[in-house]
C-alpha positions in Angstrom: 25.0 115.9 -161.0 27.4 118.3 -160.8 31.1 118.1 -159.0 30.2 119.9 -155.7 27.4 117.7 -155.2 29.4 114.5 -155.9 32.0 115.9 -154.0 29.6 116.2 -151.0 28.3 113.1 -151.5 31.6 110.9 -151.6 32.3 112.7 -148.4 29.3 111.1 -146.6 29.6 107.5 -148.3 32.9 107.7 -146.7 32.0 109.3 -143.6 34.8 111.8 -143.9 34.9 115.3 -141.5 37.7 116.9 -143.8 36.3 118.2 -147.5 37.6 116.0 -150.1 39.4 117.3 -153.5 39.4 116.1 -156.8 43.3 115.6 -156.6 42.8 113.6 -153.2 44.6 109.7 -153.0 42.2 107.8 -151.8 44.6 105.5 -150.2 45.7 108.4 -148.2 42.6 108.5 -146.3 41.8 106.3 -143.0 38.3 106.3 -143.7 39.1 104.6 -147.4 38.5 100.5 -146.6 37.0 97.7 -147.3 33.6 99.2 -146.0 34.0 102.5 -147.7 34.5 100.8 -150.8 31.6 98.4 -150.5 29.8 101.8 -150.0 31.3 103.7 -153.3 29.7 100.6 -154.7 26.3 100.8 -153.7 26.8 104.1 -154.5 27.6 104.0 -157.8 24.7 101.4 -158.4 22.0 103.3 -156.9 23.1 106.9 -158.2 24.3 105.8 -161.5 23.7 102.6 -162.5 27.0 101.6 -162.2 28.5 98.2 -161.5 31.7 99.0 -160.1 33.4 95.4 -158.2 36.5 95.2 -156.2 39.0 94.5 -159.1 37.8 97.9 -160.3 38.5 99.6 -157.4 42.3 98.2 -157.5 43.2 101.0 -160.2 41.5 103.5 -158.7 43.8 106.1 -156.8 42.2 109.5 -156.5 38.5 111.3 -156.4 39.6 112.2 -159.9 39.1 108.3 -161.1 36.1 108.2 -159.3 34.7 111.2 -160.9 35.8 109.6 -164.7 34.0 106.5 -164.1 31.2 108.1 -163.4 31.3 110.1 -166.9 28.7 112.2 -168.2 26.7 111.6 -165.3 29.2 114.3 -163.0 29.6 117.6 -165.1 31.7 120.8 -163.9 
């Protein structure tokens, strides 16, 4: 998948009208709570087969942490 796409996609699992950038805080964001993340989650499980739990999501800050979990499976 490449960035844009990812990019677009984060921006519906979050329900966001505003484009998001790789250098956005998540905790910046109204729309990033407790549902949002539940929804990164199933995300990351269905897109990438990625187990990503709550304590994870603690140290995430920005898209940009996001985008390195996901590894190889985002490219430029």
């Amino acid at each position: 998948m490449k960035k844009e796409e990812f990019l677009l996609a984060l921006e519906d699992v979050l329900q966001m009208e505003d484009p998001l950038t790789e250098d956005q805080i998540l905790t910046e964001l109204d729309e990033w709570d407790s549902l949002s993340k539940m929804a990164v989650m199933a995300y990351y499980k269905k897109n990438f087969g990625i187990a990503i739990n709550l304590n994870d999501l603690k140290d995430i800050q920005s898209v940009q942490d996001l985008i390195e979990i996901a590894g190889d499976n985002i490219s430029d």
